[in-house]
Backbone as ProteinMPNN parsed JSONL, in Angstrom:
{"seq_chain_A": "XXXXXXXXXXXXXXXXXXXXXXXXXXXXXXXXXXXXXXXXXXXXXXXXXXXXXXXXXXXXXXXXXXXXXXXXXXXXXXXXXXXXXXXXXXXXXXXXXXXXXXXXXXXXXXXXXXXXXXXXXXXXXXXXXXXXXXXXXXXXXXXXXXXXXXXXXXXXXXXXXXXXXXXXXXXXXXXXXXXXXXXXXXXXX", "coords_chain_A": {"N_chain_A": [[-82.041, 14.612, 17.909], [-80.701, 12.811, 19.654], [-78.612, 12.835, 20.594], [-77.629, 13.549, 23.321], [-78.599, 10.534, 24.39], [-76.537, 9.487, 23.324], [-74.097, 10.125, 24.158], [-74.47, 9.917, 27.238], [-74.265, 6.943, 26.812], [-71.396, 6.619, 25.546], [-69.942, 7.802, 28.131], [-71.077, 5.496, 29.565], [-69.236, 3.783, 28.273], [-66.624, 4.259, 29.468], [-66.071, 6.728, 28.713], [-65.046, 10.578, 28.897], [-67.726, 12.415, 28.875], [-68.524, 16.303, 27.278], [-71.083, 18.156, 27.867], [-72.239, 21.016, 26.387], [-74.944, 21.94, 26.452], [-75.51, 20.981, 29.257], [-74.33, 22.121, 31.094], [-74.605, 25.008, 30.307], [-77.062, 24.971, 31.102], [-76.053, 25.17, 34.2], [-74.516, 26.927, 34.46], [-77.13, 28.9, 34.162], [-78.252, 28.658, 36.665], [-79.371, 29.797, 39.919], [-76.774, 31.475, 41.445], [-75.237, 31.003, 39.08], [-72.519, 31.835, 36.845], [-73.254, 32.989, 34.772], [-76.088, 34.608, 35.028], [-75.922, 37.194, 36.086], [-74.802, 38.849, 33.879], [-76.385, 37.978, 32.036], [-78.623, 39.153, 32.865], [-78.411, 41.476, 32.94], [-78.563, 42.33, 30.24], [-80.819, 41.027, 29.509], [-83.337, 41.681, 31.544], [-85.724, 40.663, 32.129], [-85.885, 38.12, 31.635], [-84.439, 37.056, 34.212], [-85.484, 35.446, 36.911], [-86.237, 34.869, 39.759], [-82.953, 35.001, 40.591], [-82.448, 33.578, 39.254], [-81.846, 31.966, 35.579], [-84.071, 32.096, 33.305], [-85.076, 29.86, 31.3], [-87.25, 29.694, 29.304], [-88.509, 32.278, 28.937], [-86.442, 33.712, 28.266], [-85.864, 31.828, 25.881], [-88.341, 33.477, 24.703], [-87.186, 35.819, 24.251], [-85.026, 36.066, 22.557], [-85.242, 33.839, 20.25], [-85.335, 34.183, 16.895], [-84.789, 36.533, 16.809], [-81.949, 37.465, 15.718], [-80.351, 39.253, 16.725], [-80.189, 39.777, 19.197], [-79.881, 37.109, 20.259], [-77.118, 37.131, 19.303], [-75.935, 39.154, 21.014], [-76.389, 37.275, 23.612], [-75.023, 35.062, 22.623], [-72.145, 36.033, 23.076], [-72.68, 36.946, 25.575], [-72.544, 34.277, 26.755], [-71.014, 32.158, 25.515], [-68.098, 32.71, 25.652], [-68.022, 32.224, 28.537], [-68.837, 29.283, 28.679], [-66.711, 28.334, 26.619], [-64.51, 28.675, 28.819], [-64.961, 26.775, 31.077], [-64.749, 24.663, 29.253], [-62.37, 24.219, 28.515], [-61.043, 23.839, 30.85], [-62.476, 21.567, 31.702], [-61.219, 19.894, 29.667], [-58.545, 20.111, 30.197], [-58.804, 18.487, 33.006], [-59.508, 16.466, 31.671], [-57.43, 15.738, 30.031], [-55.154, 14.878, 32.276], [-56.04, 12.905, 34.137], [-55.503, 11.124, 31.937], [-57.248, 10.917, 30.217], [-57.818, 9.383, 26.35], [-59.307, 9.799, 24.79], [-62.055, 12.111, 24.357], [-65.775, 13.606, 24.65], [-67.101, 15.788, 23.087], [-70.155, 17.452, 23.264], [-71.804, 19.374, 21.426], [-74.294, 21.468, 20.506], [-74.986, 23.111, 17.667], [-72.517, 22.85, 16.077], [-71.481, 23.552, 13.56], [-73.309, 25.614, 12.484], [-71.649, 27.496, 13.47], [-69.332, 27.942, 12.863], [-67.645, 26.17, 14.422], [-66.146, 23.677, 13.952], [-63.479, 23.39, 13.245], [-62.534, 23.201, 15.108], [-62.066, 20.931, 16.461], [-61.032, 17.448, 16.827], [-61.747, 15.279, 15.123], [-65.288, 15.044, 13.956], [-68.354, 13.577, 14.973], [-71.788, 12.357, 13.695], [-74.56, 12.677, 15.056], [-77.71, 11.441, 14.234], [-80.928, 11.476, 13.301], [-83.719, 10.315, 11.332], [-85.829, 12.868, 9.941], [-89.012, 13.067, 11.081], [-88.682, 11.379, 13.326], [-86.989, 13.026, 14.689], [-87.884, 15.016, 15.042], [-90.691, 14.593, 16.607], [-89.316, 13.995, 18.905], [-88.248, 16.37, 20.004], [-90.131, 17.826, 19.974], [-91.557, 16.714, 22.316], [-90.126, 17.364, 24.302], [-90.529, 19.41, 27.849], [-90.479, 22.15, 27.844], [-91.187, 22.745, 25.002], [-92.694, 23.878, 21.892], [-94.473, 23.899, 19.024], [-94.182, 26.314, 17.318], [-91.509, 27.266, 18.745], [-90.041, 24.883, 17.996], [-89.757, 25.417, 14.914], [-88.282, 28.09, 14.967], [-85.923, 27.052, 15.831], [-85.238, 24.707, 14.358], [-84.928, 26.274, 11.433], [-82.565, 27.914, 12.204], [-80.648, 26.077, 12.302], [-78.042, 23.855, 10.264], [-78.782, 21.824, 8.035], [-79.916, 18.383, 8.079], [-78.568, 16.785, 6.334], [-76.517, 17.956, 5.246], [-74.759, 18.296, 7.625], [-74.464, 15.559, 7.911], [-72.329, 15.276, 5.961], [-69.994, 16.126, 5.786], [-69.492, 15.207, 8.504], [-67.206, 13.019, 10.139], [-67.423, 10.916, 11.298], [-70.751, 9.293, 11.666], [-73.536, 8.469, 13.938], [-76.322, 6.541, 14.001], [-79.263, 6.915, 14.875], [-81.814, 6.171, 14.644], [-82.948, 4.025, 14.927], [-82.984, 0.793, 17.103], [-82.238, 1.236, 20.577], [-79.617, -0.576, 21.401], [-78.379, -0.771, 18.774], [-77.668, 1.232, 18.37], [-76.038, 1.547, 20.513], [-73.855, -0.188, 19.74], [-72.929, 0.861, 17.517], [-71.772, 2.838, 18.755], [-69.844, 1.694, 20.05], [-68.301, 0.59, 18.233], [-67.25, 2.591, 17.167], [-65.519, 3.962, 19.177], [-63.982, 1.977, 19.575], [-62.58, 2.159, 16.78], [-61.531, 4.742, 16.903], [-59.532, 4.278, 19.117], [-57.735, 2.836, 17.471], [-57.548, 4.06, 15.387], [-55.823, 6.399, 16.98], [-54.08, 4.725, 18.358], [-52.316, 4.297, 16.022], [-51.401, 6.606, 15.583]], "CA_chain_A": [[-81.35, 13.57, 17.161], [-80.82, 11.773, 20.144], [-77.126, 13.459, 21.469], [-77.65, 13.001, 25.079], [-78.768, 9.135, 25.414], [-75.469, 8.625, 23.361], [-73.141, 10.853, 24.665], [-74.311, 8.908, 28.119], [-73.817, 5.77, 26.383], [-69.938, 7.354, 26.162], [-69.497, 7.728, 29.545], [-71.217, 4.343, 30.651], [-68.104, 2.867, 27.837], [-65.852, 5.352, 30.073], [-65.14, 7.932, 27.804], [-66.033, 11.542, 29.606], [-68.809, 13.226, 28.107], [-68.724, 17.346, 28.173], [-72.592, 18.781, 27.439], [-72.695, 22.196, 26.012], [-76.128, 22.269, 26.999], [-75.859, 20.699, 30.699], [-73.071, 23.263, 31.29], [-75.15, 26.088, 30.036], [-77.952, 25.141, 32.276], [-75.738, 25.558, 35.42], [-74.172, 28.835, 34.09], [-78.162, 29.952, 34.317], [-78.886, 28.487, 37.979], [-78.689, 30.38, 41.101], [-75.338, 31.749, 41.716], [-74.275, 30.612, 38.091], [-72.048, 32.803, 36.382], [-74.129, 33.761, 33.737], [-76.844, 34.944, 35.334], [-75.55, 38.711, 36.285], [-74.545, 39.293, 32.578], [-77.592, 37.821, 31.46], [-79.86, 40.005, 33.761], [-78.075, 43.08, 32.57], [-79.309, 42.412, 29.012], [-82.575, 40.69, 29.479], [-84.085, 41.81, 32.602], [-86.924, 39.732, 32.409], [-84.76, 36.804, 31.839], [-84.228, 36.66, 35.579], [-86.355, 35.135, 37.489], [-85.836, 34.435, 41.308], [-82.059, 35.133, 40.754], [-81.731, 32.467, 37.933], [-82.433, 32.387, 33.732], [-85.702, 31.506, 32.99], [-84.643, 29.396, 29.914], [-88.13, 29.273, 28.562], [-88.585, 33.557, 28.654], [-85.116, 33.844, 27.574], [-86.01, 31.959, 24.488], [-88.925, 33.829, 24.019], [-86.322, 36.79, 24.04], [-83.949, 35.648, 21.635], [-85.26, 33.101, 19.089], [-85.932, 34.69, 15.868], [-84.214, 38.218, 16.669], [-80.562, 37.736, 15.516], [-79.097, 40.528, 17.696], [-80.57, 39.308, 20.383], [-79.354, 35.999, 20.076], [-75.739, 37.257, 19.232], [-75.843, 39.208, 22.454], [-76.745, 35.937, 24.043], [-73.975, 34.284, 22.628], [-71.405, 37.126, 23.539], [-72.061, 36.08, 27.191], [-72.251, 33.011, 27.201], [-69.775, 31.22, 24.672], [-66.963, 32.67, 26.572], [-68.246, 31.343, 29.777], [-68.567, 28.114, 28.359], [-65.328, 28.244, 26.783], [-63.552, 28.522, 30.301], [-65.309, 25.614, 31.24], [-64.458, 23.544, 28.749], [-60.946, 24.722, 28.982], [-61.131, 22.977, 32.548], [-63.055, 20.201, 31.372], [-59.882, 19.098, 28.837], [-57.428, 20.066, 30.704], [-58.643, 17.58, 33.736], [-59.512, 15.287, 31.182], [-56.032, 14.895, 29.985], [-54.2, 15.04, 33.483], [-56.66, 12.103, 34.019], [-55.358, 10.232, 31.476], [-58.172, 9.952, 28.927], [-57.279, 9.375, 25.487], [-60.263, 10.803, 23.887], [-63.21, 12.58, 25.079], [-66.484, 14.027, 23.66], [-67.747, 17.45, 23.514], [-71.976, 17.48, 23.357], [-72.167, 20.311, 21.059], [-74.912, 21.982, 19.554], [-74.817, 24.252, 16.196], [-71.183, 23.364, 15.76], [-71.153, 23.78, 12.064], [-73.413, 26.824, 12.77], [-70.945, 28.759, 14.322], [-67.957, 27.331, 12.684], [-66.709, 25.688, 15.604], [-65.7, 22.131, 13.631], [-62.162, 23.354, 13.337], [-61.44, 23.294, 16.961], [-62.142, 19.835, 16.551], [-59.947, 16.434, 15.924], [-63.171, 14.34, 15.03], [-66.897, 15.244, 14.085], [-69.274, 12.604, 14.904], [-72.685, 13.813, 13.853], [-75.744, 11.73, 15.616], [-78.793, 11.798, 13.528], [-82.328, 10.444, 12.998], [-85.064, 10.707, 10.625], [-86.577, 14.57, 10.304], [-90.127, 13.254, 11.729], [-88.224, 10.817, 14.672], [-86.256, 14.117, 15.006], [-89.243, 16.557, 15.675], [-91.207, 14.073, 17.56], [-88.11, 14.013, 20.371], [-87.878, 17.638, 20.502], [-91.73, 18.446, 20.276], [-91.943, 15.93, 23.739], [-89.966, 18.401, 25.658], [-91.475, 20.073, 28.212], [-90.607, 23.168, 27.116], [-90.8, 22.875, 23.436], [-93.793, 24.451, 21.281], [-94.006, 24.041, 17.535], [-93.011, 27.428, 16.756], [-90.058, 27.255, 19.118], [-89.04, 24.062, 17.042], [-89.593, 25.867, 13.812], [-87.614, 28.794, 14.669], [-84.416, 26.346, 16.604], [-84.757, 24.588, 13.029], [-84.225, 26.935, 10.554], [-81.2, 27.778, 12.488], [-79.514, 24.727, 12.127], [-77.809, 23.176, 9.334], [-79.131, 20.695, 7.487], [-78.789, 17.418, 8.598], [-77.707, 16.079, 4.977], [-75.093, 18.416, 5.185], [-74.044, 17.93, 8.762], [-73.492, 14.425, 7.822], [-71.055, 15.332, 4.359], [-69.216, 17.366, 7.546], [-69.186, 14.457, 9.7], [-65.954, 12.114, 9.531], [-67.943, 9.89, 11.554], [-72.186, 9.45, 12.032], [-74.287, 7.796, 14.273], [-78.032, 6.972, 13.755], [-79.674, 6.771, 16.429], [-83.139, 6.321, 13.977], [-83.175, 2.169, 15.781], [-82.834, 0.597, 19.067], [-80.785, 2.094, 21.85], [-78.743, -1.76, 21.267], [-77.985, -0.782, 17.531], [-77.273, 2.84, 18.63], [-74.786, 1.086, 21.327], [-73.162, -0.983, 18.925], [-72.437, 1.716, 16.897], [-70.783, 3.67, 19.808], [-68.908, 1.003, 20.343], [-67.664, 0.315, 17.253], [-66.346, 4.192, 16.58], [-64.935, 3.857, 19.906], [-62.365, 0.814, 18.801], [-62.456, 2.536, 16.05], [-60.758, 6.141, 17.237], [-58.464, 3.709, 19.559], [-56.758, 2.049, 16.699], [-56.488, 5.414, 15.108], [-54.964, 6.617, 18.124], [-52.41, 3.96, 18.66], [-51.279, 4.68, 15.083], [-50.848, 7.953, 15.323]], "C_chain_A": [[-80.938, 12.407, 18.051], [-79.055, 11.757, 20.888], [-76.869, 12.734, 22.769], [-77.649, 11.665, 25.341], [-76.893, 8.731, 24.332], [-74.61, 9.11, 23.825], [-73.334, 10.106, 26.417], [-73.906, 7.365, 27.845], [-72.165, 5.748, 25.633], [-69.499, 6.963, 26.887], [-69.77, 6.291, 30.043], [-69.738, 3.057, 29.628], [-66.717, 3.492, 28.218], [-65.415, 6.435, 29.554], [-66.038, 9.439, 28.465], [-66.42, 12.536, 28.232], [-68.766, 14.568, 28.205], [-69.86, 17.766, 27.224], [-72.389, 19.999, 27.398], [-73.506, 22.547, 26.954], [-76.668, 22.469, 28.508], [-75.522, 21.848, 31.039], [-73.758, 24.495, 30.927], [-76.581, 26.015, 31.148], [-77.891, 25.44, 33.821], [-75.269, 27.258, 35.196], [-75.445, 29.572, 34.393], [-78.858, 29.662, 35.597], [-78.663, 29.481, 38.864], [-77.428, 30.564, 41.46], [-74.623, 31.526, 40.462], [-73.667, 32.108, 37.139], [-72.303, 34.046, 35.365], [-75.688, 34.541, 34.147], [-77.24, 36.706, 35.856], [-75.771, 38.934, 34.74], [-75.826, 38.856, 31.878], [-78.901, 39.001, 31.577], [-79.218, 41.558, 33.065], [-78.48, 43.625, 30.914], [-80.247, 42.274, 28.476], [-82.687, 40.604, 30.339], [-85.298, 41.226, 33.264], [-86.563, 38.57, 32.238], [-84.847, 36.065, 32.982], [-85.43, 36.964, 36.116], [-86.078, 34.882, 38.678], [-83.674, 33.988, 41.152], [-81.34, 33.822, 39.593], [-82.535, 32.812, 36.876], [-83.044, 31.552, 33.684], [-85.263, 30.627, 31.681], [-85.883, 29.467, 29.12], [-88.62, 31.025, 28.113], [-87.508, 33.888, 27.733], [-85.3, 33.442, 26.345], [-86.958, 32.867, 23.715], [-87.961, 35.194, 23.392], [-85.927, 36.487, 22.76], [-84.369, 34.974, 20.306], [-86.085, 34.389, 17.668], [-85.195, 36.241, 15.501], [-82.433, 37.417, 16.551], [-79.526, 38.388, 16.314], [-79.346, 40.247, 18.974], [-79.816, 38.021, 20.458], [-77.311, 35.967, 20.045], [-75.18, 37.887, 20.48], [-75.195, 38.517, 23.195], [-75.252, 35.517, 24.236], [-72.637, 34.776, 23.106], [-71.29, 36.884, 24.864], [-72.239, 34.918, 27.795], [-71.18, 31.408, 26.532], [-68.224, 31.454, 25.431], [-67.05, 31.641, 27.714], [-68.179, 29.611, 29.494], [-66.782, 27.651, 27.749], [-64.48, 28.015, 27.519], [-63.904, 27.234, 30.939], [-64.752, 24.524, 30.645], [-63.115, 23.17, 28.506], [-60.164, 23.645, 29.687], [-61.77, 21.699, 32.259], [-61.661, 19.08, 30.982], [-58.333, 18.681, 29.757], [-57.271, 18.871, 32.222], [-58.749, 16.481, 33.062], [-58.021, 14.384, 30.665], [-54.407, 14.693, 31.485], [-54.631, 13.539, 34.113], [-56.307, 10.757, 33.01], [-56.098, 9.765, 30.501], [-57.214, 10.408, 27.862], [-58.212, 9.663, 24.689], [-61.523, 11.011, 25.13], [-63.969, 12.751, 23.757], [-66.826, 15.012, 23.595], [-69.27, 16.72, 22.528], [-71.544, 18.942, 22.904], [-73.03, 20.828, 20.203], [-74.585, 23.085, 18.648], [-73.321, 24.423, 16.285], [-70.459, 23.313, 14.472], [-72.225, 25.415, 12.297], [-72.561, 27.993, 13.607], [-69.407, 28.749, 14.157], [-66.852, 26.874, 13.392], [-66.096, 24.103, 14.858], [-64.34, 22.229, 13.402], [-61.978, 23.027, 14.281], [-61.666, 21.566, 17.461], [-61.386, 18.133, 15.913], [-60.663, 15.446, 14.954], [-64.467, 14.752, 15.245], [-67.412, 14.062, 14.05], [-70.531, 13.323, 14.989], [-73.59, 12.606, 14.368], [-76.77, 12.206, 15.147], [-79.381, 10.539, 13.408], [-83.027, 11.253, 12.178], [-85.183, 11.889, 10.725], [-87.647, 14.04, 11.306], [-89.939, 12.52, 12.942], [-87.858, 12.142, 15.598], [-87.415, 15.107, 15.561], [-89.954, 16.119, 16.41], [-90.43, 14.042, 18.964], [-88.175, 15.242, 20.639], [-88.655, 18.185, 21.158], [-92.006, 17.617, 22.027], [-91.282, 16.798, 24.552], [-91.048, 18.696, 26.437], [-91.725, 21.24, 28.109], [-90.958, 24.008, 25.773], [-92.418, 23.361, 23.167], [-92.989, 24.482, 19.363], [-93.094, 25.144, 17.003], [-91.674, 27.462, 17.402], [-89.152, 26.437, 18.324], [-88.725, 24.455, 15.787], [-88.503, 26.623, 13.833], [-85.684, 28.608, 14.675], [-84.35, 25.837, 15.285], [-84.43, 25.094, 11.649], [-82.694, 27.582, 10.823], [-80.077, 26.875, 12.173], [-79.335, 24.747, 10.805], [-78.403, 22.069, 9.39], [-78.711, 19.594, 7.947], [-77.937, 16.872, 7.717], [-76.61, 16.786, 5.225], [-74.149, 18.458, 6.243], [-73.707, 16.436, 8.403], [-72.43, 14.354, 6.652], [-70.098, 15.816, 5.442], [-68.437, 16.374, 7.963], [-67.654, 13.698, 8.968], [-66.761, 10.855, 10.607], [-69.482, 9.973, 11.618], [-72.985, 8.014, 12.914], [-75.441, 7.673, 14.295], [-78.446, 6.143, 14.567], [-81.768, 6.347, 15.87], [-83.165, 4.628, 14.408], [-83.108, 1.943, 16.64], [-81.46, 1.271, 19.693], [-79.948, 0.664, 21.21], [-77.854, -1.426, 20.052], [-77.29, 0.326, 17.807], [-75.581, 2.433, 19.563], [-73.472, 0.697, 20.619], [-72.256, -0.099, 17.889], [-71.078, 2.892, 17.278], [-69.267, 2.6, 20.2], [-68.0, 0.722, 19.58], [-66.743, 1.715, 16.835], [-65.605, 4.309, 17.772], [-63.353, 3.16, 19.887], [-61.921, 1.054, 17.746], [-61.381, 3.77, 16.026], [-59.364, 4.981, 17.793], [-57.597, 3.205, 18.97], [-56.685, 3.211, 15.905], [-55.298, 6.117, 15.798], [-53.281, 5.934, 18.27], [-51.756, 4.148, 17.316], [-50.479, 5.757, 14.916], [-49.636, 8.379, 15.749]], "O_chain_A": [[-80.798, 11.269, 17.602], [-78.52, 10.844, 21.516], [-76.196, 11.761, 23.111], [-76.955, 11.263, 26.276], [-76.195, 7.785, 24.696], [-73.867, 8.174, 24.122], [-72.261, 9.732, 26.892], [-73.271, 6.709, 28.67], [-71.839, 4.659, 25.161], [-68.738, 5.997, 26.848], [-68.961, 5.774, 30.814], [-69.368, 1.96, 30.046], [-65.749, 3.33, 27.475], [-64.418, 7.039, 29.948], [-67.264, 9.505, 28.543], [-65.874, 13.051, 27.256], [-68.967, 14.782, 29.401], [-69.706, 17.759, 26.003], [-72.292, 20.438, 28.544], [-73.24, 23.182, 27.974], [-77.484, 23.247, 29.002], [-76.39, 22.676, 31.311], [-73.162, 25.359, 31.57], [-76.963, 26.958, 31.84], [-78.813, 25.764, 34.57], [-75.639, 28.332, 35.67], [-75.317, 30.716, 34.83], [-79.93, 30.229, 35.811], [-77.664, 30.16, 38.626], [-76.903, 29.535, 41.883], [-73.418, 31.775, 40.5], [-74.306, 33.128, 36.88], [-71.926, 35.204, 35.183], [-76.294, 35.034, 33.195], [-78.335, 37.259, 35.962], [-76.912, 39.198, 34.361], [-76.236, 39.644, 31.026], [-79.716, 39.471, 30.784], [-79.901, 42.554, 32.828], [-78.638, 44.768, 30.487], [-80.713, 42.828, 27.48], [-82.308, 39.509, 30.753], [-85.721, 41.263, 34.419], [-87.179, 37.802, 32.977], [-85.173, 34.88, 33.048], [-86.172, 37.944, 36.047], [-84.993, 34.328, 38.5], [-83.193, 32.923, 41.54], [-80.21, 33.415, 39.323], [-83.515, 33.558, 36.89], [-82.791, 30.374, 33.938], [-85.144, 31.501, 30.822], [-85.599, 29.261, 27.94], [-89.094, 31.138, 26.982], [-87.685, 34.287, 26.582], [-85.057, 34.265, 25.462], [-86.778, 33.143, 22.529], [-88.036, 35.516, 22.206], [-86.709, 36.745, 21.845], [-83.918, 35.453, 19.266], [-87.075, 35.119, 17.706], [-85.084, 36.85, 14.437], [-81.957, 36.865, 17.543], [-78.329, 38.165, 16.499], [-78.534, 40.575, 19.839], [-78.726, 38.283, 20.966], [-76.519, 35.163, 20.536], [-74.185, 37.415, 21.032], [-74.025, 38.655, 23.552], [-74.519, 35.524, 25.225], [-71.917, 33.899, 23.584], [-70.216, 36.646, 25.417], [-72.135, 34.593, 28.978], [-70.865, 30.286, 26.928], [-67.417, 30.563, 25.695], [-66.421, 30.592, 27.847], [-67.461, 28.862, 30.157], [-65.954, 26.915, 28.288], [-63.584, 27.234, 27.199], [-62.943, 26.593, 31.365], [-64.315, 23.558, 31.27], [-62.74, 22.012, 28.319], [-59.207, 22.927, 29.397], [-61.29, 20.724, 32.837], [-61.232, 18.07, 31.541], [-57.559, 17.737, 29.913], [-56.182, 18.43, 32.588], [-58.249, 15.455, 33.524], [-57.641, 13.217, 30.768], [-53.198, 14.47, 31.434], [-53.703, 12.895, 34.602], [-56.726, 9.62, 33.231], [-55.947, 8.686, 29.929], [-56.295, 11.221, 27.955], [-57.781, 9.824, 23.547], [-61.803, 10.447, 26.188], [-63.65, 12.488, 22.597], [-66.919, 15.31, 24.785], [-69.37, 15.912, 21.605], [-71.017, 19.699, 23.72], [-72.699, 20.745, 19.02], [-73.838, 23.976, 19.053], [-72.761, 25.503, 16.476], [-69.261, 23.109, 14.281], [-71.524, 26.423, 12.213], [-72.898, 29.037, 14.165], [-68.531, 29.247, 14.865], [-65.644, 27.017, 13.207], [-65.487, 23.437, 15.695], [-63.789, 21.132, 13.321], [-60.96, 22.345, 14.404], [-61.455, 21.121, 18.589], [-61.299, 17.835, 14.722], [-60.035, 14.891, 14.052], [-64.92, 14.872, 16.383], [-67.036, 13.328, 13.136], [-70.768, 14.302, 15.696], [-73.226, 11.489, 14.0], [-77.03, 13.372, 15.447], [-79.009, 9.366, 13.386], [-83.053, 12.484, 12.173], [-84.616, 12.319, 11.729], [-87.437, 14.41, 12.461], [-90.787, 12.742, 13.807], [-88.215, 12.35, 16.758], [-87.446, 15.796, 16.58], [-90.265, 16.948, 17.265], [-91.048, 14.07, 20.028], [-88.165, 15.385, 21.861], [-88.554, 18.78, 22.231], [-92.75, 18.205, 22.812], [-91.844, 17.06, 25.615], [-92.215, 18.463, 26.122], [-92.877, 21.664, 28.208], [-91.01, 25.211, 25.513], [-93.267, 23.253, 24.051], [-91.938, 24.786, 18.799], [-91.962, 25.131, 16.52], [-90.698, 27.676, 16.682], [-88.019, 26.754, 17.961], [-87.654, 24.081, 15.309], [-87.602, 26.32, 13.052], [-84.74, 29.214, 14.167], [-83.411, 26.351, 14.677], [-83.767, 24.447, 10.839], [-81.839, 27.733, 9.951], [-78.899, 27.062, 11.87], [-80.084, 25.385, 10.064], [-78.6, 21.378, 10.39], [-77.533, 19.432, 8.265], [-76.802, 16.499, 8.012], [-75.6, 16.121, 5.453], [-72.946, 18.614, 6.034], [-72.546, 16.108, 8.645], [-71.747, 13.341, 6.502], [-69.172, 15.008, 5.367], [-67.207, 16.348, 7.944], [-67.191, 13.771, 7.83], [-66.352, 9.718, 10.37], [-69.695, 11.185, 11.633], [-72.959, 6.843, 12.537], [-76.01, 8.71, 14.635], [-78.122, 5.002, 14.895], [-82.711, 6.299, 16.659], [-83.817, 4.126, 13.493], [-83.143, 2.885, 17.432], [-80.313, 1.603, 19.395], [-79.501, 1.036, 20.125], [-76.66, -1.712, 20.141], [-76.128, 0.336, 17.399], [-74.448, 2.861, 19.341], [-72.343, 1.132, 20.845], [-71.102, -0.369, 17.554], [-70.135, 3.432, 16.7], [-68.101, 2.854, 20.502], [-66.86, 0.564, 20.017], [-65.664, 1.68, 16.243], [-64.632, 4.997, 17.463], [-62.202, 3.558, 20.071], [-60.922, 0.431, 17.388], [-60.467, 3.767, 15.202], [-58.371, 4.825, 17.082], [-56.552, 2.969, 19.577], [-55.511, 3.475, 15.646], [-54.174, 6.343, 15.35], [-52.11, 6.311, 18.283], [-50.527, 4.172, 17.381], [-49.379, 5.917, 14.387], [-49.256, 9.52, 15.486]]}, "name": "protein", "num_of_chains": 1, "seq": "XXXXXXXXXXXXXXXXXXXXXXXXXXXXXXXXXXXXXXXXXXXXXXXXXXXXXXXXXXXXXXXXXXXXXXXXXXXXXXXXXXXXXXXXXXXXXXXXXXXXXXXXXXXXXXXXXXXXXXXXXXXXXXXXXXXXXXXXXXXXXXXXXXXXXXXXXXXXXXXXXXXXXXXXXXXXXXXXXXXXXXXXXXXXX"}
């Protein structure tokens, strides 16, 4: 949908960005925390002392229990992170941040939240970005999209949306505008 270039386009209007995703990719590096607990459930997972992310999915996508596993050790871990994320963020002085989260209407995480902004494009913009990975394979996208919610209904969800389906400039503009937008919520509050 296009998360990442705005969630950097965030940070470059200073607001700190925290990535689910990035943050889950260090949890599966060398020495990362997740990488014991991982190995103890999918053994083939680990690869030269880090999570293969591309075996790992073959693990997981499609099997349910597998997947819940998954999430079992690694939503905590992230959790603690993000914990630490907030807590420097407001010692710091910001006055809003963002959390980069995927499937957070799948997992009923939108309570723990003050503000959903959902970032969406087109379905076939949308599958063309994903399918360019270097990891990605049709069926992998099939099986990551039936997971998800809908986007129609992630945006009835949203209290804010950005569409990211035009130029990065329009996409900016947009960020910018929900930005001055939260801030004059803010100061009312």
């Amino acid at each position: 949908m296009g998360k990442s270039t705005v969630g950097k386009m965030f940070e470059k209007e200073g607001i700190a960005v925290y990535n689910v995703d990035a943050e889950i990719h260090k949890l599966y590096e060398v020495g990362g925390v997740a990488v014991e607990p991982v190995r103890a459930e999918f053994p083939s997972a680990v690869i030269d002392n880090k999570v293969d992310r591309p075996t790992l999915s073959k693990l997981v996508l499609g099997h349910d229990d597998a997947i819940k596993k998954l999430e079992k050790i690694v939503h905590p871990l992230v959790g603690l992170h993000r914990a630490d994320f907030l807590s420097k963020a407001e010692e710091a002085g910001q006055i809003m941040v963002v959390l980069d989260v995927p499937l957070i209407f799948e997992t009923g995480g939108e309570a723990n939240f003050d503000k959903i902004v959902v970032v969406s494009a087109p379905a076939d913009m949308q599958k063309k970005r994903v399918l360019a990975r270097d990891d990605m394979t049709e069926d992998k996208f099939n099986a990551i999209f039936k997971r998800q919610t809908p986007d129609a209904v992630k945006r009835e969800k949203a209290d804010f949306i950005i569409g990211t389906g035009c130029s990065e400039a329009e996409t900016l503009a947009q960020v910018k505008t929900l930005i001055e937008t939260l801030k004059k919520e803010f100061d009312h509050a």
